[in-house]
N, C-alpha and C positions, 0 to 999 in steps of 0.2 A: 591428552595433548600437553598439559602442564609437567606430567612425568616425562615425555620425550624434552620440552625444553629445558628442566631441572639436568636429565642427564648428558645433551646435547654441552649444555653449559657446563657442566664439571668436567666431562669429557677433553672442553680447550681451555680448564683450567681457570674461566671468567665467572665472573661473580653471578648466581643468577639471582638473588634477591638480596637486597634492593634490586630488581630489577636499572638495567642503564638504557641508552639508545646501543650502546655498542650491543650489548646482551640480545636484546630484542631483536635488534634489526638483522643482526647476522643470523638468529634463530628462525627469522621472518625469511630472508635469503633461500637458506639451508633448506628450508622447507616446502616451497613450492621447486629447489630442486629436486627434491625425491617425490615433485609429486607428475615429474615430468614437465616442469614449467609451466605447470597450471597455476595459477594466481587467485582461483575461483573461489576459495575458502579460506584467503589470506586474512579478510578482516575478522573474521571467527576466530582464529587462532589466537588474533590479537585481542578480542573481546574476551576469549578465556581466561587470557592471562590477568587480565585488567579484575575483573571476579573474584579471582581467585585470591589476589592479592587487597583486593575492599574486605575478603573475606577473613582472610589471612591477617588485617589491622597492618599490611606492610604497605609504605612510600610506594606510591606508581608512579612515572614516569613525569617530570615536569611539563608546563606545558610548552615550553621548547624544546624539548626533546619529542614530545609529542608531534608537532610540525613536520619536524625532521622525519617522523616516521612515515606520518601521511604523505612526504611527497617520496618517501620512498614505496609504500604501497602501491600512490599514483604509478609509481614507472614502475613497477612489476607488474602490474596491471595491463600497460602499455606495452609491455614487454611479453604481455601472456603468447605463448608456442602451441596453447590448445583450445584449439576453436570450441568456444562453450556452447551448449545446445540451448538455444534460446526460447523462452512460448514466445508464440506472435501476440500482437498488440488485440486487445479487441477493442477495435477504431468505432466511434462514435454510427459509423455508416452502417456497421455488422449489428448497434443497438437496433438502430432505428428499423434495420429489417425483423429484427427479432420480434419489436413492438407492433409491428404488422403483420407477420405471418406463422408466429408461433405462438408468442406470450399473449395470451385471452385474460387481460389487465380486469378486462369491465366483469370477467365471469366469477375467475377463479382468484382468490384471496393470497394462494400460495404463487400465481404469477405474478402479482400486483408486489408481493415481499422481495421476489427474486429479480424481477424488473427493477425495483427501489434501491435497492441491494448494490444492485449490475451502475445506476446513473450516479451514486453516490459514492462509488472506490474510482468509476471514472472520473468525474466531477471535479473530485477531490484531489487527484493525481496518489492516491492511496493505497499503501503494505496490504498485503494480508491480515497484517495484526494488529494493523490499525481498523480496520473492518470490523474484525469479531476480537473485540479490544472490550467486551461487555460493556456497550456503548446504552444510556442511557437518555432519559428527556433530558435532565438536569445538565448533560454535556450540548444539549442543543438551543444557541442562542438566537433567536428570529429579530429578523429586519425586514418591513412586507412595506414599508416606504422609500422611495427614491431608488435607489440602486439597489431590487431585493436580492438579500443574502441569505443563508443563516451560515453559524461560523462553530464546528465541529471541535471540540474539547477534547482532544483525543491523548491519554494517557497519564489519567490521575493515579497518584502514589500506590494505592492498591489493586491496579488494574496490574497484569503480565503485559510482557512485550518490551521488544525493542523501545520504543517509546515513552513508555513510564519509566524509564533509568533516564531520562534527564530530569525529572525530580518533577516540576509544574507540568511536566505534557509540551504539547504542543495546542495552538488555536489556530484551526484551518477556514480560510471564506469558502465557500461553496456559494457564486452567484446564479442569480436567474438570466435563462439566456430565450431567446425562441424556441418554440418545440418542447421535444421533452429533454426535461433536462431534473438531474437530479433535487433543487429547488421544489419545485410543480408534484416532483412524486410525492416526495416528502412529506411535503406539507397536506396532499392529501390524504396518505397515509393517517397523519395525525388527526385528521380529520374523523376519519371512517373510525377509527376506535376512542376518540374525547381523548390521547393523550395529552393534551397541551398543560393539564397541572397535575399530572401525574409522574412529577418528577424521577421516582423511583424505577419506573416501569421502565422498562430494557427495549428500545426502538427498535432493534429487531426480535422478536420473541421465539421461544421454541415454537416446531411445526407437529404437530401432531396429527397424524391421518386417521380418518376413520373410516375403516376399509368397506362397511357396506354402502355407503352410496358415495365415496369417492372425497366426499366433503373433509376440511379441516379443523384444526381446534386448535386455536393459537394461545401458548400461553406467555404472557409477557412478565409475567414474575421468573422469566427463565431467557438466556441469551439463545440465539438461533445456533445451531449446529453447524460450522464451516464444512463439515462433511457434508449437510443436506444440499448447502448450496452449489459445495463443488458438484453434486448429480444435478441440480438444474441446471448450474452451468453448461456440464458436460451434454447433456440431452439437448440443452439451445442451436449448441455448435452441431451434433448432431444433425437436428431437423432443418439447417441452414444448409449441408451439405458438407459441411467443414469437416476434418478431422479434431476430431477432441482431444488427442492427445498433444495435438500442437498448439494448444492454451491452457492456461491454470489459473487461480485468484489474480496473481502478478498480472497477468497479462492486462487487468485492470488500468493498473498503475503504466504498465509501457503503453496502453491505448493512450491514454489521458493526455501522457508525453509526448507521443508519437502526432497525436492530431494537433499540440501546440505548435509541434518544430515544422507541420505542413504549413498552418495559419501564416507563419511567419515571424514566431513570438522570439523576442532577441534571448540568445539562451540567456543571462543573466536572470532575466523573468520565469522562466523556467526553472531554474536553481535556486532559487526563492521560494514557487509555488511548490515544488515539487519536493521543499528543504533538502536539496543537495548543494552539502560544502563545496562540491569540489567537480572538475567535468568531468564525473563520471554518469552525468545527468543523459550524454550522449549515449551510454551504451542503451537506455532507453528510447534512441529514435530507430524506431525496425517499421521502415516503410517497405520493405521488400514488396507487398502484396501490391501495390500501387493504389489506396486508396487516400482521398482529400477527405482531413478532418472538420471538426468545425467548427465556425468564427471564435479566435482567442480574444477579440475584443470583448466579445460577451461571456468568456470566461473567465475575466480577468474583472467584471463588472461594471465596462465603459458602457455600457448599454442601457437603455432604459425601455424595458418591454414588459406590460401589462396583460396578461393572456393568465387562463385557463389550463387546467391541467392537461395536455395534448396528449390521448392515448387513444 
């Protein structure tokens, strides 16, 4: 990608490093023309360049010109001519069935991780890679009076991911709400194995199966596998009746969103929770299926409810 805009740019004879707004933008243009007016991998191109150039010890883009960019991405975006294939949201309603009629929470140690897993990237309004972001105790800070929280450390210097390139991370609330809610798993998760001063140890662990009698062996000096969960995922939606191919980790993150924008949560709160700059917070509301999410008051921590882990 960096070699097409290197030669795109010599090609009109414009400077391409020092990168400009002129340079970039028109390379940004040019670019989702040949890709048919898809817009879908506009902000990658531009992350590329951005790399390559920290890497390179060359001037990126001021942040005026940066601006400039972003609302030129916005309206190519707005502008996209090719209907993107979307996963559907997995809406709070699709958990809660799962929690009754599939996931065996009280049996099996490996439904109880995958359930935790599933309330915690919804909860969150949470990436993929902030998920299995080798998330540890130490990122997890508990609040079990008044408004219980705990508030997720997602993306220190040495961790990969989108997230760890703004240097501190980010610090997410996850409140407690009725029901099950990612809070309640959590915490008893922490519970079931003493992590609470076990800083080191990786909150979600690898899963180890041991094929004669079906049992697991969890190692938490090892982060969990996003592979193993995409097969719980996949096998949840399964046994639900759903098609699995029309959800994936993301679909997390567009449930989360999807049941705040039903609640009635003013987007600006949402672009907040969910750290979008910009409304592109919208192309996560996919109600299409018609299901009501639930209360944003009590995900947003207005609430005060004292219960039990509900499974």
């Amino acid at each position: 990608m960096n070699r097409q805009y290197y030669l795109y740019s010599h090609d009109r004879r414009v400077v391409a490093y020092p990168p400009s707004y002129g340079s970039v933008g028109s390379f940004l243009v040019y670019f989702v023309a040949q890709q048919k007016g898809s817009s879908k991998s506009v902000a990658n191109v531009l992350s590329n360049l951005r790399v390559l150039c920290a890497r390179a010890e060359t001037p990126w883009l001021s942040p005026s010109d940066m601006v400039r960019i972003s609302h030129l991405i916005r309206q190519l975006k707005l502008d996209d001519a090719v209907e993107v294939k979307r996963k559907n949201p997995l809406l709070k309603s699709i958990i809660r069935k799962a929690l009754s009629i599939h996931w065996k929470v009280r049996e099996s140690m490996s439904d109880f991780l995958a359930a935790t897993i599933t309330l915690v990237g919804h909860d969150g309004v949470l990436r993929g890679d902030e998920i299995f972001n080798n998330l540890k105790v130490k990122d997890v800070r508990w609040f079990h009076d008044g408004n219980r929280k705990f508030i997720l450390h997602i993306g220190r210097p040495e961790q990969p991911g989108k997230t760890a390139q703004l240097g501190s991370g980010i610090h997410q609330d996850i409140w407690d709400y009725p029901g099950a809610c990612a809070y309640k798993f959590l915490a008893t998760w922490f519970d079931l194995h003493n992590l609470w001063n076990k800083t080191e140890a990786y909150i979600f662990p690898r899963v180890h199966k041991v094929h004669k009698d079906q049992s697991v062996q969890l190692y938490f000096t090892e982060p969990v596998s996003k592979r193993w969960y995409e097969y719980q995922l996949a096998n949840m939606i399964q046994k639900l009746g759903l098609d699995s191919s029309e959800y994936s980790v993301h679909s997390l993150r567009a449930g989360g969103a999807t049941d705040l924008f039903n609640a009635g949560t003013p987007i600006a709160q949402i672009q907040h929770y969910g750290r979008w700059l910009t409304l592109t917070a919208l192309i996560y509301y996919r109600d299409r299926l018609g299901f009501v999410g639930f209360n944003c008051a009590m995900a947003f921590g207005t609430g005060r409810y004292r219960g039990e882990c509900d499974y």
